[in-house]
Backbone bond lengths (Angstrom), bond angles and torsions (degrees), N, CA, C in turn:
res aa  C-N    CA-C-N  psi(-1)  N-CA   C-N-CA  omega(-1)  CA-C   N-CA-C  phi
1 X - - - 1.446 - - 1.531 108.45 -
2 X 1.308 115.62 132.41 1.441 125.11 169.61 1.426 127.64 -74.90
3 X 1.019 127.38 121.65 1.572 120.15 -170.83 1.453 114.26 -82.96
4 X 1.144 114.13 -5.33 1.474 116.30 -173.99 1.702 101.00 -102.35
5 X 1.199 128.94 6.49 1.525 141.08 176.44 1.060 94.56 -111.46
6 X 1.606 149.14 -7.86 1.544 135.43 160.34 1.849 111.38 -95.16
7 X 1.281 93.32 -42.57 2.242 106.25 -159.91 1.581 78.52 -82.30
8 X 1.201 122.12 151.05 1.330 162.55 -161.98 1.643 101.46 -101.47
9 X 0.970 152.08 96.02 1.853 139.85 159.96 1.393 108.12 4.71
10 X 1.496 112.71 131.13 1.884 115.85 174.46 1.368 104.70 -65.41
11 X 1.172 126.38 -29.51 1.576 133.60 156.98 1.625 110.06 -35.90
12 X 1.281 116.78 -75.04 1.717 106.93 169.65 1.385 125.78 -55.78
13 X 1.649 129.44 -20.37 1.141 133.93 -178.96 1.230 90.02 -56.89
14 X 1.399 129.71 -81.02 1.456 156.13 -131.36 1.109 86.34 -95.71
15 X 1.055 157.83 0.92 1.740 142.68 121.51 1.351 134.95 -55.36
16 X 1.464 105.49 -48.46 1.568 107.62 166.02 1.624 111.89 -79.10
17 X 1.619 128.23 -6.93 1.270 110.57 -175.97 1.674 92.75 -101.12
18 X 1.426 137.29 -7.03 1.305 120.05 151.27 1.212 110.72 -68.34
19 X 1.449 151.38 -61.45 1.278 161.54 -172.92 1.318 84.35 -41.81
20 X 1.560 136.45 -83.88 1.164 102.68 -164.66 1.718 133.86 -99.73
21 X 1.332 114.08 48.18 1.029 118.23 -179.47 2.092 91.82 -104.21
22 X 1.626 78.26 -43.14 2.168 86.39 175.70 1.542 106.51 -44.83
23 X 1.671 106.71 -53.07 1.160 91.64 176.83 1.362 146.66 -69.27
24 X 1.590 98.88 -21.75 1.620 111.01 159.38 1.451 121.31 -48.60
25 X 1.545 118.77 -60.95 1.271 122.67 177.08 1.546 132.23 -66.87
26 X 1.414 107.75 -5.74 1.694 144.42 172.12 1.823 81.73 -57.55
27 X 1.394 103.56 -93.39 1.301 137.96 -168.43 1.574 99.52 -31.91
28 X 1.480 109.63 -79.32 1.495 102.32 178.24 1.361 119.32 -37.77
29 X 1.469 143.12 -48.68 1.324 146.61 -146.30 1.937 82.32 -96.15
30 X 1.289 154.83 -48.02 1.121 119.10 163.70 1.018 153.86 -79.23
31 X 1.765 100.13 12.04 1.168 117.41 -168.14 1.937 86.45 -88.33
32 X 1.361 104.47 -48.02 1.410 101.47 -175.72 0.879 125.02 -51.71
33 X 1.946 139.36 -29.08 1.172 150.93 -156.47 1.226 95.17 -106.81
34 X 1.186 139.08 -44.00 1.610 138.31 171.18 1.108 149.11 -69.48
35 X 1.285 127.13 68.12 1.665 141.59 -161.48 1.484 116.99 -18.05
36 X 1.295 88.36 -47.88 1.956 108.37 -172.03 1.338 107.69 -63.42
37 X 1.278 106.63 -50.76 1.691 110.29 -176.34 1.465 124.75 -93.18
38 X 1.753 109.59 1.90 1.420 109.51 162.39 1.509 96.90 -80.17
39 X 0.828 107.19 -55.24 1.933 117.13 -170.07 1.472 112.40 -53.35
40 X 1.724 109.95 -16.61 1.526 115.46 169.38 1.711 108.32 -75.39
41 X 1.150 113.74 -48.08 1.597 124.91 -145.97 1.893 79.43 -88.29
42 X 1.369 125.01 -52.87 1.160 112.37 176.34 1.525 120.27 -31.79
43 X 1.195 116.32 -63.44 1.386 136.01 -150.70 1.658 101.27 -84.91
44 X 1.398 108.12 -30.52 1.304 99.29 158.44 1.984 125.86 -78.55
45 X 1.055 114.08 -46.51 1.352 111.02 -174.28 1.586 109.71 -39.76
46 X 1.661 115.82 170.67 0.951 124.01 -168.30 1.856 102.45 -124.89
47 X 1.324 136.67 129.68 0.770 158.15 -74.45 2.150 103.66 171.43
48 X 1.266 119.32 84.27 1.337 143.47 -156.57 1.601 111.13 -95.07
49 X 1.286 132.18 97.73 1.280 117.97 -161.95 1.550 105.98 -134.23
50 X 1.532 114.36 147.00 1.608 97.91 -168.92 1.816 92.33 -106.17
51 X 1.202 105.85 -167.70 1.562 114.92 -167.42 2.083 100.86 -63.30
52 X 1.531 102.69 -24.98 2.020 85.90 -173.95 1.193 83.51 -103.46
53 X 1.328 155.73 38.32 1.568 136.44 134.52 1.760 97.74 99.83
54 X 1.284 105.85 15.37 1.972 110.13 158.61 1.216 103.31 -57.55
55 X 1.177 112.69 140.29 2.386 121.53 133.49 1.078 91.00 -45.21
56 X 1.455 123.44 139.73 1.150 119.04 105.12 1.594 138.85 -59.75
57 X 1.929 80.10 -73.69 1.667 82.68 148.63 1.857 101.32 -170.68
């Protein structure tokens, strides 16, 4: 079996891991500017607490 007929070109790696790193930092920067959708992602996340009232995380 050939390994270069399964792995994809490092050229496409490093395309989709900019694409989605852009899109990561897309996301963050409107999440920050947008009241509605900080207060969404807030209210959804989940929230880790030990018995004296630490984060975990």
């Amino acid at each position: 079996m050939n390994i270069k007929n399964v792995m994809p070109p490092a050229t496409s790696i490093v395309r989709e891991g900019l694409i989605t790193l852009g899109g990561i930092l897309l996301a963050a920067f409107i999440i920050s500017r947008w009241p509605q959708a900080k207060k969404f992602v807030e209210s959804n996340s989940l929230t880790v607490k030990d018995q004296a009232g630490n984060t975990i995380f």
